[in-house]
N, C-alpha and C positions, 0 to 999 in steps of 0.2 A: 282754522284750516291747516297752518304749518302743525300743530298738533298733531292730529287727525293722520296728516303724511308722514308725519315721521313715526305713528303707531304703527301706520301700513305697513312701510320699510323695517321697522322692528319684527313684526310678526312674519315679512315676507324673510327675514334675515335670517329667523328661528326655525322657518318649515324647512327652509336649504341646509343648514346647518345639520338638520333632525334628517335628512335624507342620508349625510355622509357620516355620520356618527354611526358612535356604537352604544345604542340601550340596551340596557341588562335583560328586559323582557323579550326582546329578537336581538337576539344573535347572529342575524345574516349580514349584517353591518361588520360585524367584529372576527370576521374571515381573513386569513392570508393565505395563498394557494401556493405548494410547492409542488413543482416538476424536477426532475431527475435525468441527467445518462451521465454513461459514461463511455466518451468516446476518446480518454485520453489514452489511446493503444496504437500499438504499429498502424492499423489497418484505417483508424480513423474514423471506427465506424461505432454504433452504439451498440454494447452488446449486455448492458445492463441486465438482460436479463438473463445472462447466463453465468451469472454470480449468486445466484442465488441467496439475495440479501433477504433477510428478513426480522430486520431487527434497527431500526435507527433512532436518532437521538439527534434535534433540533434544539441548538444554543444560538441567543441573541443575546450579544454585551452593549451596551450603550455607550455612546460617545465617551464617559467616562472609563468605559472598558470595567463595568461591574456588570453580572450577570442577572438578565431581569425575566429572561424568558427561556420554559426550558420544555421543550415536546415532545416523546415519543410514539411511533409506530412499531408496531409487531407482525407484522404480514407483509408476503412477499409480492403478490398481486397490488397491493394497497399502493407500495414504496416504488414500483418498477410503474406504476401508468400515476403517479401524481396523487397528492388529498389536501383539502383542503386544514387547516386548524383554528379553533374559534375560542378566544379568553377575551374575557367583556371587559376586562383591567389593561386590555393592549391601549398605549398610548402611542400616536404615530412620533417619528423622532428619526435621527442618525442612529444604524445599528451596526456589529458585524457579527455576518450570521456565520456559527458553525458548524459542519455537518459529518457526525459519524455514523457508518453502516456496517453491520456484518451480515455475515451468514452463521447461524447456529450450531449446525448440522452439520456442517458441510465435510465430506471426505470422513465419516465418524471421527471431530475432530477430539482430540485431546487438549489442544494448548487453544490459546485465546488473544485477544487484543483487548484491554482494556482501556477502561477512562476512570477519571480521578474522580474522586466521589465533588459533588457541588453543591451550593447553596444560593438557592435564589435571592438576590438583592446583598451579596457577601462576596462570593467567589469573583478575582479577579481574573482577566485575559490569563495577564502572564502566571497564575498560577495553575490553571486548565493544562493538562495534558493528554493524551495518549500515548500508552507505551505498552511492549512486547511482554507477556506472562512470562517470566523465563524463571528457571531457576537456579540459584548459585551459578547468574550468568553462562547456564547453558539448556539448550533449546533442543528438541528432539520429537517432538510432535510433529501430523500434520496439523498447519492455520486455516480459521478460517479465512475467507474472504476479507479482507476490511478496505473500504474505499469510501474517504474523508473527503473535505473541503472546507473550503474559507472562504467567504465575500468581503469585499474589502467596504468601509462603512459609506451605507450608502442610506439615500431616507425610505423608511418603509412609513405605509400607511394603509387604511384599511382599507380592502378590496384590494390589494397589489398580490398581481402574478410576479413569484420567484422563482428562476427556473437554476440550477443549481447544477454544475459539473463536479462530477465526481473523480478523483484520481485514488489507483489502485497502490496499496503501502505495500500488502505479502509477495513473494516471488517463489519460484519452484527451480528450482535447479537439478539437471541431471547430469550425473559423472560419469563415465567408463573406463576402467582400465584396459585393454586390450592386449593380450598379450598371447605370444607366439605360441604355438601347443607344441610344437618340437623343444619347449622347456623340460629336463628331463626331471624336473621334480612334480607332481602331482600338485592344483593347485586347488585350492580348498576357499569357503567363504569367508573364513576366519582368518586364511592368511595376511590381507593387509587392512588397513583402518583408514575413513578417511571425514574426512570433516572440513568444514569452513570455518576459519576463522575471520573473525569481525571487529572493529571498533563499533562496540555495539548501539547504534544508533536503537537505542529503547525508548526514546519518549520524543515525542514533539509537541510544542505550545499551538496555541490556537491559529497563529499565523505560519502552520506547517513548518517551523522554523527546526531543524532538529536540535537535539541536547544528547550529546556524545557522552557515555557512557565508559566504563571499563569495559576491556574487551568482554566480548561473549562467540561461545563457542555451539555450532549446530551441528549437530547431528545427524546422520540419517534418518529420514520419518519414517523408513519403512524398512523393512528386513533385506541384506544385501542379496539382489540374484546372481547365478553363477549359469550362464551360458557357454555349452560346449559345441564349435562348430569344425568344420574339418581339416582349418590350418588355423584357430585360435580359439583362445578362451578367452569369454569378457566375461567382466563383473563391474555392475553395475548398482548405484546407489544415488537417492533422490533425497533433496533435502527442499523444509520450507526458511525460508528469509524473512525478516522482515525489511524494509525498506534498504537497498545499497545506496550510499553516500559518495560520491567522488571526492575526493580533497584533495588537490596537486601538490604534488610532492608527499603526501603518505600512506602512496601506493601498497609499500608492503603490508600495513593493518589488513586488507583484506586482501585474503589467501586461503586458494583450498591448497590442503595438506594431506597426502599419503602416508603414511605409515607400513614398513613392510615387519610384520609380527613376530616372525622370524627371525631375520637380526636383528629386529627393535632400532633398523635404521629408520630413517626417513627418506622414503623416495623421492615424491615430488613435494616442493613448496612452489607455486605459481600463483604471481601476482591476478586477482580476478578481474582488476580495470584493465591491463593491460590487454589480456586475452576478448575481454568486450569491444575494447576500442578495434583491434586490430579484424576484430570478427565482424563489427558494424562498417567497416569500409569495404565487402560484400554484400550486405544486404538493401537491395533495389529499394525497400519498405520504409528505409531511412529517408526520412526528407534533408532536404540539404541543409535548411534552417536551423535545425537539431543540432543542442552542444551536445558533449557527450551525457552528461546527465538526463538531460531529458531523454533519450532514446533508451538510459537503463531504467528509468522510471515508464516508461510505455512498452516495453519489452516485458512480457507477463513472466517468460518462462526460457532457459537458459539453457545449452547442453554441452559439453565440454567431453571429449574425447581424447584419451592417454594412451602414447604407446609404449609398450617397452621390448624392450629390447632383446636378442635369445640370451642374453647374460644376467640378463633381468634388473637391466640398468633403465634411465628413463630417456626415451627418444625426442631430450628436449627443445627441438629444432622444428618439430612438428606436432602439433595441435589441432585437433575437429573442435571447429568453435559452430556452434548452429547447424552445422550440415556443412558449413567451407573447412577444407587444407587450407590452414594457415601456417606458412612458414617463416623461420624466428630465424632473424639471420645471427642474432647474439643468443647465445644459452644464459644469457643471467638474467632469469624469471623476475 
């Protein structure tokens, strides 16, 4: 009889078992579901789909931090409402999952965010990166979209819903010069240059962590425009970013710079955290909770306003940071 019971218990062991496994001939067992947003923005809200990603890349490193699983999607409907992925070799375990997205297409772009080539069951965490297409550390393109993530290791098993927050790495920044039209020299789009300089944050490992670079230098992505209104002329120029870094105390690394073409001086050097910080103590959207990093990481897009002076000096006591008058009670940018 104990026989007998303990074949039951066996067999009854084996059907439970057979319910939560993964056989090779159904694959419905061998599912993991990932869902998506991306609500790390001022607004708080998800607007995932207005990035038009359509391209991602799902990495799982195991406990050992060696890479065992790797998945892509190619569609933008697919990646913005969720999908399923199915490998009959999945074993359940501690993982951490990594998640990169772009957009293709987006803005006809030129430049790119790449990831480091990988090998299943070889490539480690800490060798995994992402970093900025740049060349001879300077950048001039627009980016696309790119909005990453990391899970920290937790157990996955088959059938588990993973719902996945995204955070946004490119940024857009817009500049203006503004300056007086009672200037009696004629002003032209070629007369001054301006650009951002960077510590160029080009690569981060799989736990977002960055790895500082030699500087790099960006460009405007688009052709400079020249607006003529009835008491000033602006010129104005948009650049793409890849991720901004705070680091206290080396503030000056990042800095947009003027250049006036003409005397081959330099007009403005302005610290860009300075001008963020002093511009996010206006903005209602800031939670209070928020260091300053996190608000330059949810702040998508930046605008910076210059004025100068009819001597054609720079009026560096006042600054348009986002739409606020900000004023500098020290001129040392």
């Amino acid at each position: 009889m104990k026989i007998k019971k303990y074949t039951i218990y066996t067999y009854l062991l084996v059907f439970i078992l057979g319910l939560s496994s993964c056989i090779k001939e159904d694959l419905s067992n061998c599912s993991l579901t990932f869902t998506f947003d991306y609500t790390y923005n001022l607004e708080q809200q998800n607007k995932i789909d207005e990035q038009l990603l359509d391209r991602m890349q799902i990495f799982m490193f195991d406990k050992n931090e060696v890479l065992r699983y790797h998945f892509r999607k190619n569609d933008q409907k697919t990646i913005e409402k969720g999908f399923q992925v199915t490998n009959n070799a999945f074993e359940p375990g501690e993982y951490k999952i990594v998640v990169a997205t772009i957009s293709s297409d987006y803005k006809e772009d030129k430049s790119d965010f790449l990831i480091s080539n990988v090998t299943l069951n070889k490539t480690l965490l800490q060798e995994f990166k992402f970093f900025l297409n740049h060349q001879d550390h300077q950048s001039k393109d627009l980016l696309n979209n790119f909005l990453v993530s990391s899970l920290p290791y937790q157990w996955t098993s088959y059938g588990q819903n993973i719902h996945v927050s995204l955070r946004k790495i490119n940024k857009r920044i817009n500049i203006e010069l503004v300056i007086p039209n009672n200037i009696q020299t004629r002003i032209e789009k070629d007369q001054y240059s301006m650009y951002i300089k960077d510590k160029g944050v080009c690569s981060m490992d799989g736990n977002l962590d960055p790895t500082c670079d030699n500087d790099i230098i960006y460009h405007p992505c688009q052709p400079y425009k020249l607006t003529h209104e009835d008491d000033k002329v602006i010129l104005r120029a948009t650049f793409n970013t890849s991720r901004l870094i705070y680091r206290e105390g080396q503030e000056e690394n990042t800095q947009i710079i003027v250049k006036n073409n003409t005397t081959n001086e330099y007009l403005i050097k302005a610290k860009v955290f300075r001008l963020i910080e002093e511009g996010a103590a206006f903005d209602d959207q800031k939670d209070a909770d928020w260091g300053l990093q996190e608000y330059i990481d949810r702040r998508e897009e930046y605008s910076f306003s210059f004025y100068i002076d009819e001597d054609g000096s720079w009026l560096s006591n006042l600054v348009n940071v986002n739409g606020w008058d900000v004023s500098f009670i020290d001129l040392d940018m």
